[in-house]
N, C-alpha and C positions, 0 to 999 in steps of 0.2 A: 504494500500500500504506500503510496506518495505522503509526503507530508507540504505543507503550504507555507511556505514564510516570506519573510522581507526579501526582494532582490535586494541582493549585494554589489557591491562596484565589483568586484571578480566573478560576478556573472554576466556581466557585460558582452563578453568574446561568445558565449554559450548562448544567448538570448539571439544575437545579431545570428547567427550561423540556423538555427531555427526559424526565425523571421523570414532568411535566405529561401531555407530549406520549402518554408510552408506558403511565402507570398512573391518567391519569382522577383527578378528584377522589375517587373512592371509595376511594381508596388509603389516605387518612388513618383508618377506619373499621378497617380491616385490622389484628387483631391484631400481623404485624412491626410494624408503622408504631406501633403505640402500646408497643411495646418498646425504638425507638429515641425515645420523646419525651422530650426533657430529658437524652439522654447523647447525648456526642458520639462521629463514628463513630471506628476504628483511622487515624487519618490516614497513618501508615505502609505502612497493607493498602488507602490508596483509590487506584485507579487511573482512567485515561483513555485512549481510544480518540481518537488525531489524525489526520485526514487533511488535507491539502491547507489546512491551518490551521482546519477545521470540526472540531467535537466531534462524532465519533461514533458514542462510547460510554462508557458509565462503570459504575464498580462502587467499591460502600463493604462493611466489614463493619462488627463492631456489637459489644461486650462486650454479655455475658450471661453470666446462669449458670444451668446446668440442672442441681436440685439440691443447690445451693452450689459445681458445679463451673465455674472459670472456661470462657467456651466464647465463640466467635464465633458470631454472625447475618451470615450472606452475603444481603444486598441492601440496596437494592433494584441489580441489574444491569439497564440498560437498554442498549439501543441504536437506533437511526435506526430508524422503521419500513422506507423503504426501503434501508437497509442490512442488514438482516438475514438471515442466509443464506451471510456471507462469512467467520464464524469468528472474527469482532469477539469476541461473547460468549465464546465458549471461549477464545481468547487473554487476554482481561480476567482471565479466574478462574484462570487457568493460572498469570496471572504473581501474583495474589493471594494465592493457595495456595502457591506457593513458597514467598514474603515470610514467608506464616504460617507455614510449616516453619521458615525461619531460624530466626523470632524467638522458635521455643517451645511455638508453641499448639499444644493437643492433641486441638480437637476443632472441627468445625466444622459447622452446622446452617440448614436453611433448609426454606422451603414453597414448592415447588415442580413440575413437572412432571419425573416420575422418568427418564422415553428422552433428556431432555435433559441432566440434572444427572449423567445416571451416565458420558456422556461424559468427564467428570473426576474420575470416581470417587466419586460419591455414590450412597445406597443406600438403598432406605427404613428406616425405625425403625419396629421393630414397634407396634401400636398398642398405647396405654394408658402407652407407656413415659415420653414427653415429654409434659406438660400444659402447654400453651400459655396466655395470658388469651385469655379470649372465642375464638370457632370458629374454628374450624382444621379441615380435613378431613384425620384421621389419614393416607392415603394419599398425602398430597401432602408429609407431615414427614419430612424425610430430612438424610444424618448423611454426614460424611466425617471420618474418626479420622487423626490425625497424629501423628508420632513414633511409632508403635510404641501407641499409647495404643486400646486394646480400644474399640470403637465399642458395643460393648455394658454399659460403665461408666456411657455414661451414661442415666440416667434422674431421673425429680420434675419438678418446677416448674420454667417458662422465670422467669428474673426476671431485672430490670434492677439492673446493679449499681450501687454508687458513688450509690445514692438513699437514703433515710433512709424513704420506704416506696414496695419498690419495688412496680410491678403483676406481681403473679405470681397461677399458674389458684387460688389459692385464695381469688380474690378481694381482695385486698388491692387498696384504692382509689390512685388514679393519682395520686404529687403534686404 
């Protein structure tokens, strides 16, 4: 059985090579992937999947704001191709989402596939509401509200905080 703990800065090389492994170079291309460039993720909300001393699984979120409202980015979550199947993923975001309940946050967002993410309570966002940079297939953008915080507050622009110009859908250039 895996156990779940804090990523470490020496899982770093172990995380990247998975990430590799599970999302292909075309990943970087990927509108999340250019909302996390140049900010670093919630180190507190990043987790790891350990078995048997092998990494075999990981999950980061992400500051953003949709809007102007602070909000996390859930991914990228990966795990072992041939591990997958065994509730690695679900336990990684189980104990992520916690974390993010402790600590406050009130909204959480990601592009994803919806029979899997609603596993933990994620839902889609109706279309038009969230603008992403560059395509995003509205049916795949989905929302998990925390604390008590109405899922339907949020809407606008994804953008990257903590930048001086961040990339959000209305174009504003990458810097």
């Amino acid at each position: 059985m895996w156990d779940i703990r804090p990523e470490r800065a020496e899982d770093a090389g172990a995380i990247e090579v998975l990430n590799a492994a599970s999302f292909g170079p075309g990943r970087f291309a990927k509108s999340a992937y250019r909302l996390r460039d140049g900010v670093s993720c919630e180190t507190p909300l990043s987790f790891v999947a350990i078995e048997d001393n092998i990494l075999r699984g990981s999950i980061r979120f992400w500051p953003i704001s949709v809007g102007g409202v602070p909000t996390l980015l859930l991914g990228p979550l990966a795990v072992q191709s041939d591990q997958r199947g065994r509730g690695i993923g679900i336990s990684l975001m189980n104990r992520g989402i916690e974390e993010a309940r402790k600590r406050g946050h009130t909204a959480i967002i990601l592009v994803g596939d919806a029979p899997y993410y609603a596993r933990v309570g994620f839902a889609p966002i109706a279309p038009g509401r969230i603008r992403f940079p560059g395509p995003v297939n509205p049916a795949r953008i989905l929302g998990l509200a925390l604390n008590g915080t109405p899922l339907e507050n949020l809407t606008g622009d994804v953008c990257r905080p903590h930048i001086d110009n961040p990339v959000c859908a209305d174009s504003t250039a990458l810097a």
